[in-house]
DOVOTI-431276 format. One record per residue (C-alpha): residue number from 1; residue in one letter; x, y, z. Coordinates in Angstrom, 3 decimals. Layout:
N
NUM, a, X, Y, Z
...
//
This chain:
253
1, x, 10.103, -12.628, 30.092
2, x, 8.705, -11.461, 26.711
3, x, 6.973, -8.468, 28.600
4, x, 10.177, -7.405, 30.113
5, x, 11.936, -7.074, 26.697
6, x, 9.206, -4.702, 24.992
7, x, 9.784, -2.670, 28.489
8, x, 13.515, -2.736, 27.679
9, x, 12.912, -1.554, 24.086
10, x, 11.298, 0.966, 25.088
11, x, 13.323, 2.609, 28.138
12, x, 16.638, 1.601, 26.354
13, x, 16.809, 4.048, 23.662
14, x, 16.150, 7.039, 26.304
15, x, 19.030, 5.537, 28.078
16, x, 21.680, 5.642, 25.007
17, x, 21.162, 9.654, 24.985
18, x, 23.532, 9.740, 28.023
19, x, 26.020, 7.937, 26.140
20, x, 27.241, 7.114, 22.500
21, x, 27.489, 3.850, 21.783
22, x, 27.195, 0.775, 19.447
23, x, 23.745, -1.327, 19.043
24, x, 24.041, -4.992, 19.195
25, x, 21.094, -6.862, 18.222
26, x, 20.855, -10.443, 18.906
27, x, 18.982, -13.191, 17.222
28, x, 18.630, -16.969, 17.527
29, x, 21.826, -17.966, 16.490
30, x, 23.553, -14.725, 14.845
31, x, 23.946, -11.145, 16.055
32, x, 24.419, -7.942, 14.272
33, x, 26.264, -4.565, 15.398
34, x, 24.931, -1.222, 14.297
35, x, 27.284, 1.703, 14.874
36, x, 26.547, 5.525, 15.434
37, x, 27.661, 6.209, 11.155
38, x, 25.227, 3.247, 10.553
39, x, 22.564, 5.545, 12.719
40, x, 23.437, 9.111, 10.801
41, x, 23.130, 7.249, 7.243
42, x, 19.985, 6.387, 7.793
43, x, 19.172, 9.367, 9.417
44, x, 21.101, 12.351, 8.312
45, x, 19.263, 14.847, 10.219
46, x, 18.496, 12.989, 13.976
47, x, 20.635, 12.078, 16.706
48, x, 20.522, 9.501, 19.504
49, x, 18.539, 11.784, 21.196
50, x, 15.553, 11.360, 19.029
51, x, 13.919, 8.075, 20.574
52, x, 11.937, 7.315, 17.776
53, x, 14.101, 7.067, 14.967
54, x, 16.168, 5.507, 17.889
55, x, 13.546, 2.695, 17.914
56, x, 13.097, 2.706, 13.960
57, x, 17.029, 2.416, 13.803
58, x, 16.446, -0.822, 15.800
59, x, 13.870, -2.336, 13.796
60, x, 15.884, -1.581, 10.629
61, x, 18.687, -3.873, 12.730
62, x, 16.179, -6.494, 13.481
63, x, 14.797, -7.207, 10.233
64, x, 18.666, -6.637, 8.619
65, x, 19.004, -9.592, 11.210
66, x, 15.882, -11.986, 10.178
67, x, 16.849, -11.781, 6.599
68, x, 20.738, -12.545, 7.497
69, x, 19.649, -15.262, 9.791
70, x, 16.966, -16.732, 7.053
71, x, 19.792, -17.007, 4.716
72, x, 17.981, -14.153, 2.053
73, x, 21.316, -12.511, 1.861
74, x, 23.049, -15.456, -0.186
75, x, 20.076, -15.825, -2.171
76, x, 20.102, -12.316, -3.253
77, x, 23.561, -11.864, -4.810
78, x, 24.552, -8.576, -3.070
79, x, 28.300, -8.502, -3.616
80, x, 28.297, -6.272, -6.490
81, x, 26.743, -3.329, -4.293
82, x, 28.187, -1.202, -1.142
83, x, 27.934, -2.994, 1.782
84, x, 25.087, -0.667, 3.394
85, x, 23.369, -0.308, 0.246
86, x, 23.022, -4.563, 0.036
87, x, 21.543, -4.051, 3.046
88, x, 18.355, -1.019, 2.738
89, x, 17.840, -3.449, 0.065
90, x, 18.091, -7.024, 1.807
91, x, 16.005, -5.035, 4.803
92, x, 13.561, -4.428, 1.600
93, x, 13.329, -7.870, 0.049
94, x, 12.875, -9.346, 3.778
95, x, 9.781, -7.261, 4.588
96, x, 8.259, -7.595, 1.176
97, x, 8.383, -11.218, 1.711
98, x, 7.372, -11.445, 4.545
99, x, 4.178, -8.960, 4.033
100, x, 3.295, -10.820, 0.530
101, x, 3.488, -14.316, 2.640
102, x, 0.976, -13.092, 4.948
103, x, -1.707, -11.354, 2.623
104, x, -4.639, -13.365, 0.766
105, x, -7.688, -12.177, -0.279
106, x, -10.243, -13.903, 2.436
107, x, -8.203, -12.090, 5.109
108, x, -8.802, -8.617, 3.237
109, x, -12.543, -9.078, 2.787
110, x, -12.577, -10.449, 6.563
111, x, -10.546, -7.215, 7.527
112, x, -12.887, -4.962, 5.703
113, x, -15.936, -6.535, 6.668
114, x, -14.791, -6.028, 10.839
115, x, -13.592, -2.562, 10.142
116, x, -16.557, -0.930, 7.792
117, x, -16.709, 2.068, 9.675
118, x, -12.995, 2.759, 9.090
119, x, -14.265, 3.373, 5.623
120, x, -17.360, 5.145, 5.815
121, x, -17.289, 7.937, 2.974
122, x, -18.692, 11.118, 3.062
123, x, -20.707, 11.419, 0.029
124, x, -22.788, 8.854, -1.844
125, x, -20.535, 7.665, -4.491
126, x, -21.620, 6.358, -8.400
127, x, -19.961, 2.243, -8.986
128, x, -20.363, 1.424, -12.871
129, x, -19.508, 2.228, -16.224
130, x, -20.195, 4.900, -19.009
131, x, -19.856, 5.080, -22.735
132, x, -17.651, 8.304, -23.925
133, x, -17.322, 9.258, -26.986
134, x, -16.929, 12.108, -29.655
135, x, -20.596, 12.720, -29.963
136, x, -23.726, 12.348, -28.766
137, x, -25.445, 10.252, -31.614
138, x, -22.451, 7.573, -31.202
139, x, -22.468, 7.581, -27.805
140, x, -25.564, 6.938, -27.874
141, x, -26.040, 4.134, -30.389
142, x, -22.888, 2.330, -28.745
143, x, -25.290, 2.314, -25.376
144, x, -28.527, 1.064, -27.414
145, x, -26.520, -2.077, -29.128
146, x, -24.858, -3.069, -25.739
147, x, -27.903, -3.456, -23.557
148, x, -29.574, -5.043, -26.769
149, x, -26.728, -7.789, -26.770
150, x, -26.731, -7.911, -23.252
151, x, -23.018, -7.916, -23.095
152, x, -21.635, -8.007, -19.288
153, x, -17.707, -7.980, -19.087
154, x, -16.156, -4.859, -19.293
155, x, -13.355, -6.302, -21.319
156, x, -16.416, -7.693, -23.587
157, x, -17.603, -4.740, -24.055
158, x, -14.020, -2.910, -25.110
159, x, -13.626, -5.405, -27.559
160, x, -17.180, -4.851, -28.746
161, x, -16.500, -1.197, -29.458
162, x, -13.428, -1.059, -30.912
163, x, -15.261, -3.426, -33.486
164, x, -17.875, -1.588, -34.301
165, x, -17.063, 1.899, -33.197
166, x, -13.152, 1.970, -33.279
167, x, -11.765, 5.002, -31.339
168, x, -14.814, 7.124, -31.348
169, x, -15.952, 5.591, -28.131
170, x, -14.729, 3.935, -24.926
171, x, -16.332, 2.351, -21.705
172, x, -15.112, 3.625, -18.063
173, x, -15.626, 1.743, -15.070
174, x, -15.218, 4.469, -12.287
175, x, -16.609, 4.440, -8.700
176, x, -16.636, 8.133, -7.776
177, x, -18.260, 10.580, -5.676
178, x, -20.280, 14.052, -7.506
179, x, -18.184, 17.135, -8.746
180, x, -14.830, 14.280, -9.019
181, x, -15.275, 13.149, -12.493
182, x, -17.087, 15.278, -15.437
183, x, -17.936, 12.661, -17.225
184, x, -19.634, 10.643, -14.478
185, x, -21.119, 14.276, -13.535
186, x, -22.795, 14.623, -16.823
187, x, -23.616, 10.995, -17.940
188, x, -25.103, 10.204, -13.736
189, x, -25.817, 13.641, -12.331
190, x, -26.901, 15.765, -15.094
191, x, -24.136, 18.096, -14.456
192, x, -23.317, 21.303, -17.015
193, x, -19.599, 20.645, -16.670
194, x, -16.529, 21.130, -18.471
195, x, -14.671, 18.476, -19.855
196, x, -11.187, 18.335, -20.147
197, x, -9.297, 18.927, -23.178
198, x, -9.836, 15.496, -25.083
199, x, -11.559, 14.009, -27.709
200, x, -13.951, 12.295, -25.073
201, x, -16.960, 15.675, -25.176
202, x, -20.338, 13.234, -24.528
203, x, -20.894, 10.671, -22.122
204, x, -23.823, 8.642, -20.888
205, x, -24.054, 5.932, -17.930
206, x, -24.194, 2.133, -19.154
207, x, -25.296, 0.608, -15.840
208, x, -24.622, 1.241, -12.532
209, x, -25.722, 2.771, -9.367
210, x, -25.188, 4.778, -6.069
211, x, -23.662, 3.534, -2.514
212, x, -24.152, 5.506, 0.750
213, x, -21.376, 3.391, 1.564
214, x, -19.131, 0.616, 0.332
215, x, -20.342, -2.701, -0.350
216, x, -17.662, -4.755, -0.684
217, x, -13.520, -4.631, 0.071
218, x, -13.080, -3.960, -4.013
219, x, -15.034, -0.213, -3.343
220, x, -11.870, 0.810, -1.025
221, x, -9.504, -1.553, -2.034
222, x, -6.148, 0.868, -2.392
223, x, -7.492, 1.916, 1.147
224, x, -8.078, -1.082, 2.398
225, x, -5.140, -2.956, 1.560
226, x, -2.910, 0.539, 3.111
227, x, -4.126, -0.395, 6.509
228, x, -4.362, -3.886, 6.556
229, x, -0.456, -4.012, 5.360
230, x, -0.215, -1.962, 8.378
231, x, -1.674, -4.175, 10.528
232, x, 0.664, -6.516, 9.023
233, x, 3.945, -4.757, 9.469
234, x, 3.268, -4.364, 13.328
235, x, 2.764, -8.009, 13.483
236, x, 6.039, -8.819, 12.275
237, x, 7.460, -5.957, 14.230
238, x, 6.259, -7.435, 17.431
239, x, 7.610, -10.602, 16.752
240, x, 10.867, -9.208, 16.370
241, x, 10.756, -7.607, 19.264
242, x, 9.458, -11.056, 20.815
243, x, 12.565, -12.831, 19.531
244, x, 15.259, -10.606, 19.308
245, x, 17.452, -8.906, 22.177
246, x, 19.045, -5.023, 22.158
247, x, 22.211, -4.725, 24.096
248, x, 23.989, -0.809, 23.912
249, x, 28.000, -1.036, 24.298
250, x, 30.709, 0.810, 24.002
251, x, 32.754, -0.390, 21.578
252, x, 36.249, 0.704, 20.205
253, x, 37.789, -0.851, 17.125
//
């Protein structure tokens, strides 16, 4: 049964270019009609002849549904805006929710860790932190009288310098790739560059070292976490899909 209502979901919206008509989406105990103005709001520029924003158009009705059905709508306190504005932003809330309820950290690293190659880079890239700074001479005696105190944390080490160095120096941690940062260029690859226009004119690496590749989820987390949420989203999608019906009518108020 659950394989003939994807099949639907998909031939359905090629059907409703013959004719106009209303969308009724059914849930477990609630159902929800979207209507042709509903459609060009959301998009302006499309028509039910464009199946995909057809099938977007549903989803938007499907998740407007779960968060109506899961009671999210009285929690929210929506009567002060338009009625189709309290709802792009109950559709919001709903999939934040349910995204944030399905993310933790052991499923990111797991993720990474079965999809390395989806994250293969294409230069060797520096991971660790330099000392910048006004000067040379500073720059270098803030280096010296770190690794002498052997201090690790990077927030450590800010502290550190503003004490003893105020703003004439700063620690960066950076995990870049050559010709992407001058100051990892200089301090790492012994690059002539040109430095922006700041204050910041020496540099000099701390620690550190280079990857062919990354070593852990934190080296392409942004990345990472981009397609993993999308992983995520067509999860709850298909569950929609699982648990909701699509009906087309004519319907005339």
């Amino acid at each position: 049964m659950r394989h003939i209502i994807l099949i639907l979901l998909i031939i359905l919206p090629l059907i409703l270019c013959a004719s106009v008509a209303d969308i009724i989406v059914k849930g477990s105990n609630q159902e929800l009609r979207l209507t042709e103005e509903d459609f060009k709001r959301l998009f302006p520029d499309s028509d039910y002849e464009d199946s995909v924003n057809v099938d977007r158009f549903i989803m938007y009705g499907m998740k407007l549904l779960a968060a109506k059905e899961s009671g999210l709508d009285t929690l929210l306190g929506l009567n002060r805006f338009a009625p189709e504005i309290a709802n792009d932003i109950l559709v919001g809330e709903w999939t934040n929710r349910e995204i944030n309820g399905r993310v933790n950290e052991h499923e990111i690293e797991e993720y990474f860790l079965s999809n390395k190659d989806k994250f293969k880079w294409e230069a060797p890239r520096f991971k660790g932190r330099i000392i910048i700074g006004e000067n040379d001479s500073v720059v270098n005696k803030a280096v010296e009288e770190l690794k002498l105190k052997d201090i690790v944390s990077t927030d450590s080490i800010k502290i550190f310098l503003r004490k003893q160095f105020g703003t004439t120096v700063a620690v960066v941690a950076v995990l870049t790739e050559q010709g992407r940062n001058p100051y990892v260029d200089s301090a790492v690859f012994g690059n002539t560059t040109l430095y922006p226009d700041s204050k910041w004119r020496f540099s000099k690496q701390l620690d550190g070292y280079l990857l062919l590749s990354p070593e852990s989820y934190s080296d392409v987390k942004d990345l990472l976490i981009d397609e993993y949420i999308k992983t995520i989203v067509t999860e709850i999608e298909t569950e929609l899909r699982l648990d909701m019906t699509v009906e087309y009518r004519k319907l005339q108020e």
